[in-house]
Wavefront OBJ file of the C-alpha trace (Angstrom):
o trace
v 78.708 191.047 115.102
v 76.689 191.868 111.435
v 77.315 189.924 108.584
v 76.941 190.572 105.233
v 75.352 187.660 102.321
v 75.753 187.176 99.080
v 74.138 184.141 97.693
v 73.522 183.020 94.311
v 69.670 181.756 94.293
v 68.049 182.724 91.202
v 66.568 186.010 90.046
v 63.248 187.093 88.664
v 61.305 186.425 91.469
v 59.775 189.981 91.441
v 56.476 188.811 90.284
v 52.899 189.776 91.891
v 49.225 189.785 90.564
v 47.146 186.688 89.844
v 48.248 183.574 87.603
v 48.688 180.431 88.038
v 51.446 179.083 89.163
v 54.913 178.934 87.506
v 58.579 178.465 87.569
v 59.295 181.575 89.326
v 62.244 181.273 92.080
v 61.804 177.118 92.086
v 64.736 175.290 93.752
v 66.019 173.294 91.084
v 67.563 170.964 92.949
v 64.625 169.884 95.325
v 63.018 167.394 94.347
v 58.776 166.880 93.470
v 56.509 164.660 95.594
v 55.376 161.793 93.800
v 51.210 161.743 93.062
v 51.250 158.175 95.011
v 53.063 159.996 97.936
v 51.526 163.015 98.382
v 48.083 163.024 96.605
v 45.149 164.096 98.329
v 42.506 163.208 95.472
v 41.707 167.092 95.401
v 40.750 168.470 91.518
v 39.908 171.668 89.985
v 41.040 175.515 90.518
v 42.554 175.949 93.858
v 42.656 180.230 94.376
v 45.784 181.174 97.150
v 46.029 184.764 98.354
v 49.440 184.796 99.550
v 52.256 187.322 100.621
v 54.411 188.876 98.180
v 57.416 187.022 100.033
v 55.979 183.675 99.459
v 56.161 184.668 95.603
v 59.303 181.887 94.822
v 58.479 179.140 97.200
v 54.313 178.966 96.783
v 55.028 179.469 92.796
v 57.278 176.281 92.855
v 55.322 174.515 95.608
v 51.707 175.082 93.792
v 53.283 173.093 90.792
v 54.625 170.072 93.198
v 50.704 170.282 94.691
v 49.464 170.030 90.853
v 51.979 166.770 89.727
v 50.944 165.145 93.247
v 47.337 165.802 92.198
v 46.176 165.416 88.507
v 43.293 167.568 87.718
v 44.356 170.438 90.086
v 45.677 173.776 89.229
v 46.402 176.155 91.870
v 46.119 179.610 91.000
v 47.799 182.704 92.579
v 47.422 186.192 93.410
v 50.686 187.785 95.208
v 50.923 191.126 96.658
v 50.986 193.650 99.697
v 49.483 191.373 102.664
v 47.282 194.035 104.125
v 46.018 194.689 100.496
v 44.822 190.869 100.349
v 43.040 191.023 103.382
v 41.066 194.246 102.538
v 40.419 192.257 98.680
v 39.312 188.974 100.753
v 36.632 190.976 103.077
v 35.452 192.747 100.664
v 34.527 189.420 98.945
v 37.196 188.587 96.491
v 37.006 184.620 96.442
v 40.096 182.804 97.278
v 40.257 178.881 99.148
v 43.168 179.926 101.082
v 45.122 183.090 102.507
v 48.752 183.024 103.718
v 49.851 186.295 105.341
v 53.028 187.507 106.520
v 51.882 188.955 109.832
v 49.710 187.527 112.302
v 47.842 190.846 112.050
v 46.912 190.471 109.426
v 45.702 187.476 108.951
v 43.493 188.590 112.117
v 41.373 191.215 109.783
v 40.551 188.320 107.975
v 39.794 186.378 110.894
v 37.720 189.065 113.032
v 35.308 189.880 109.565
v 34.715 185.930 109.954
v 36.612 185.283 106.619
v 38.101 181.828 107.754
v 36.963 178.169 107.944
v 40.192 177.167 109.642
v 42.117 177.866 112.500
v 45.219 180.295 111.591
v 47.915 177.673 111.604
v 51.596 179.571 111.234
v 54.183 177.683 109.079
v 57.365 179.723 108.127
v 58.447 182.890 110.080
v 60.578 185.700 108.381
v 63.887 188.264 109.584
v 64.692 191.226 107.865
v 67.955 192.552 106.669
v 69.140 195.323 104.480
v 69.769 194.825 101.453
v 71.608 197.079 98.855
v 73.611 196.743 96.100
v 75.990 194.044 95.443
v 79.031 196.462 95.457
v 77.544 198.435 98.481
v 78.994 201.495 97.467
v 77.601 203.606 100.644
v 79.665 201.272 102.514
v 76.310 200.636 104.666
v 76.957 198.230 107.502
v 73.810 198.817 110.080
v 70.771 200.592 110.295
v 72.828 203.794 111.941
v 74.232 203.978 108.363
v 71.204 204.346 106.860
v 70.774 208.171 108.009
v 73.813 209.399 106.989
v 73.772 212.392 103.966
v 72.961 210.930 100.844
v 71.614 207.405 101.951
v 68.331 207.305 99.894
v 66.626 203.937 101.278
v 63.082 202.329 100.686
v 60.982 200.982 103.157
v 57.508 199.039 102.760
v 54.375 201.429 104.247
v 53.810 201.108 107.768
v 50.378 199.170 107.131
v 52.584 196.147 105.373
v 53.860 193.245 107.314
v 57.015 194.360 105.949
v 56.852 197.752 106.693
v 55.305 197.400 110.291
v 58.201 195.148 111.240
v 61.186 197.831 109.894
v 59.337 199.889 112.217
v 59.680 197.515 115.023
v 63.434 197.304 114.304
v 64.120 200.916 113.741
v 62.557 201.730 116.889
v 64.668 199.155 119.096
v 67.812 200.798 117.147
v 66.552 204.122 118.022
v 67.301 205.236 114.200
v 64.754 208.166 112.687
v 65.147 207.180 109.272
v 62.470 208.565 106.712
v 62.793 206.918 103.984
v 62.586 208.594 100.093
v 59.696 205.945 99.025
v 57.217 203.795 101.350
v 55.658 200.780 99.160
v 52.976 198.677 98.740
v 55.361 195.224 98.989
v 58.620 193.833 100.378
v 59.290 192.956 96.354
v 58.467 196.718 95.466
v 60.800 197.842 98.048
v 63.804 195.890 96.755
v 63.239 196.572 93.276
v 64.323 200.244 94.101
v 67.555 198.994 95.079
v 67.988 196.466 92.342
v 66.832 199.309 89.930
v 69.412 201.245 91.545
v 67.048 203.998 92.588
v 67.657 204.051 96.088
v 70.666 203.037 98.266
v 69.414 200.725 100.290
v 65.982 198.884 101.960
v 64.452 197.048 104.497
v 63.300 193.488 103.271
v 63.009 190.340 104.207
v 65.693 187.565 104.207
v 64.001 185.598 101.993
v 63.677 188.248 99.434
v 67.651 189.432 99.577
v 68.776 186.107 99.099
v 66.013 185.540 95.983
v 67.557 188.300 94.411
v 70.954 186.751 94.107
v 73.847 188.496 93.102
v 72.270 191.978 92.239
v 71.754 192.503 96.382
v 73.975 191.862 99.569
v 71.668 191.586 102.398
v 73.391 193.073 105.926
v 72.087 191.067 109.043
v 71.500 193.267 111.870
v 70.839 192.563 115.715
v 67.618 194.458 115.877
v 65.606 192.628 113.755
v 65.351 189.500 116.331
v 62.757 191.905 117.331
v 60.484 192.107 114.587
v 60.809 188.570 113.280
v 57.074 188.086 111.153
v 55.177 184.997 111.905
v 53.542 183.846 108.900
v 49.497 182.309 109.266
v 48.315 180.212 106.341
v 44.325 179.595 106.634
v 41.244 178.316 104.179
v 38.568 180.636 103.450
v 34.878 180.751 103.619
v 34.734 182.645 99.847
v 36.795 179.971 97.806
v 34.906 177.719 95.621
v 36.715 174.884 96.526
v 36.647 174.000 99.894
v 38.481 170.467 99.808
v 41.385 172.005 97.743
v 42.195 174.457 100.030
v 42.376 172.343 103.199
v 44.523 169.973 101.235
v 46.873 172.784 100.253
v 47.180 174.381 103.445
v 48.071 170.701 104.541
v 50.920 170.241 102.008
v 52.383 173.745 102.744
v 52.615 172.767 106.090
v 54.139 169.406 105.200
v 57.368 168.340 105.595
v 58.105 168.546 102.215
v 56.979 172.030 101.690
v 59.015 173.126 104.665
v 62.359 171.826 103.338
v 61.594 174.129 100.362
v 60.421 176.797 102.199
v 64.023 176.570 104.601
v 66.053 176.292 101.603
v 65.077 179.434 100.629
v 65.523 181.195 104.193
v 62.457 181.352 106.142
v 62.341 179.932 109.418
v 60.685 177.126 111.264
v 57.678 177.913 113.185
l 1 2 3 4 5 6 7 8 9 10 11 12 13 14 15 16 17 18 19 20 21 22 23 24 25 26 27 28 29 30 31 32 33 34 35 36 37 38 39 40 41 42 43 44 45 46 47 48 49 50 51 52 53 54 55 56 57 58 59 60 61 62 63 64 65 66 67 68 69 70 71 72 73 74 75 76 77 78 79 80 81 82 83 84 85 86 87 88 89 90 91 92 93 94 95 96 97 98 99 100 101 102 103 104 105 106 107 108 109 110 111 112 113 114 115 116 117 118 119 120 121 122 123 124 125 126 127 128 129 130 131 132 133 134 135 136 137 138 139 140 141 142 143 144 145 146 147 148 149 150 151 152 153 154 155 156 157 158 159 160 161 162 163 164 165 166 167 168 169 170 171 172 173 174 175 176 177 178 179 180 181 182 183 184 185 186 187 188 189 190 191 192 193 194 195 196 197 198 199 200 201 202 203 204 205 206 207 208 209 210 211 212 213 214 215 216 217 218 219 220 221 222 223 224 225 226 227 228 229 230 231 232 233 234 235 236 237 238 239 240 241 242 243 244 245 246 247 248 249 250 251 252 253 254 255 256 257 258 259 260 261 262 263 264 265 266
C-alpha cells in the first residue's frame, strides 16, 4: 500500500555551487567525532565534487572531518551529477567525486579520472513529493497525468532524472513533465515554490525539506533505487586528503548520519 511522509528535518538545504562547507541540513542531534578518535593527520584544502542530494549530509559531515582533523578544510562544489563528471574530465581539480549513479561515476572512471576503486556507500529511493496540503489529492504516479497536474522532473541525463524514468516506465505512466532540470534540488524547489504540482525526487531530499513537502512512497521505485559511488581523483591537489575523506564517509560514523537522514545502506 503507498504511504505518505511528513517529517520535520530542517529546511534550507537547497544549496549548490562551490564553498566550503557549512551548517546546511546538519543533524543537530548527532554527535562530532572526536580529533583523537577519528583523525587521520590529513591538512590543507580537501576539494569534493559531490551530488546535489548529498548537499545536507556531506555539508555537516565535511565539518565533523575538519574538528577530527585540525588544519583541514574541505571544500565543496554540489550540483547535477552528470554536470560534475563532464567539469572533472574536462580537468576541473577536485580530490574526490561522489555521484549518485553508478553511471556516472563510470564517465569519470572510463576517461581514467580515478585513483581509487568506485566504492558505493549510501543508495537512494525516490518518491513524490508535493505540497504539504497536497491539494491535487496526488496519491501515485497514475495521478500525476491527470488535467491540470503540472509536475517537474530532473533531465533524463541526471541520476535523478534517469531513475524517474526507470520508475515511470515499470508504472507504464507517459507523463511529460512542464520543466526537466539540471538537479533533484532544482526539481523540488518548483514544488516548494509552488510552481508546479508535484515532482520526482529523492527520499532524502523530501524529507530535507520538512514541512513545506509530503513525499508519497510508491511501489515502482524499488526499481530505480540509485547506488551512490564515492571515489578520489587523479586532478585533486591533495591526494592524502581525499583518501582519508572517502574513508570517513564510508565510516561508521558517517553512515549513521547519512541513515538519519534517509539514504540507505549499501
Amino acid at each position: 500500500m503507498k504511504t505518505a511522509f511528513a517529517v520535520m528535518a530542517s529546511a534550507g538545504l537547497l544549496v549548490a555551487g562551490c564553498g566550503s562547507s557549512g551548517s546546511d541540513g546538519a543533524t543537530a542531534n548527532t554527535p562530532s567525532p572526536s580529533a583523537s578518535a577519528s583523525s587521520s593527520g590529513v591538512t590543507g584544502t580537501v576539494t569534493v565534487f559531490a551530488a546535489a542530494s548529498l548537499t545536507g549530509t556531506f555539508t555537516e559531515l565535511g565539518k565533523q572531518f575538519e574538528t577530527a582533523n585540525p588544519g583541514s578544510t574541505v571544500k565543496f562544489s554540489f550540483g547535477g551529477s552528470s554536470t560534475l563528471a563532464t567539469q572533472i574530465n574536462a580537468g576541473a581539480p577536485a580530490d574526490v567525486f561522489a555521484a549518485a549513479s553508478a553511471a556516472t561515476m563510470k564517465t569519470v572512471t572510463d576517461a581514467g579520472q580515478n585513483t581509487s576503486t568506485p566504492k558505493v556507500f549510501v543508495r537512494n529511493q525516490l518518491v513524490i513529493a508535493v505540497p504539504a496540503a497536497n491539494p491535487k489529492g496526488i496519491t501515485d504516479l497514475p495521478d500525476l497525468v491527470k488535467p491540470g497536474v503540472k509536475v517537474a522532473l530532473c533531465a533524463d541525463a541526471v541520476p535523478c532524472g534517469a531513475a524517474a524514468k526507470k520508475a515511470l516506465t515499470a508504472a507504464g505512466v507517459n507523463l511529460t513533465p512542464v520543466t526537466l532540470e539540471q538537479d533533484v534540488k532544482s526539481a523540488l524547489s518548483k514544488v516548494t515554490l509552488g510552481e508546479v504540482d508535484a515532482a520526482l525526487v529523492y527520499r532524502t531530499d523530501a524529507i530535507a525539506a520538512g514541512a513545506k513537502v509530503k513525499g508519497i512512497e510508491f511501489p515502482e521505485s524499488a526499481k530505480a533505487i540509485n547506488d551512490y559511488p564515492i571515489a578520489t581523483l587523479k586532478g585533486g591537489k591533495n591526494a592524502a586528503g581525499g583518501t582519508a575523506f572517502v574513508n570517513y564517509i564510508t565510516s561508521s560514523t558517517a553512515q549513521a548520519v547519512l541513515t538519519k537522514a534517509g539514504f540507505q545502506a549499501p
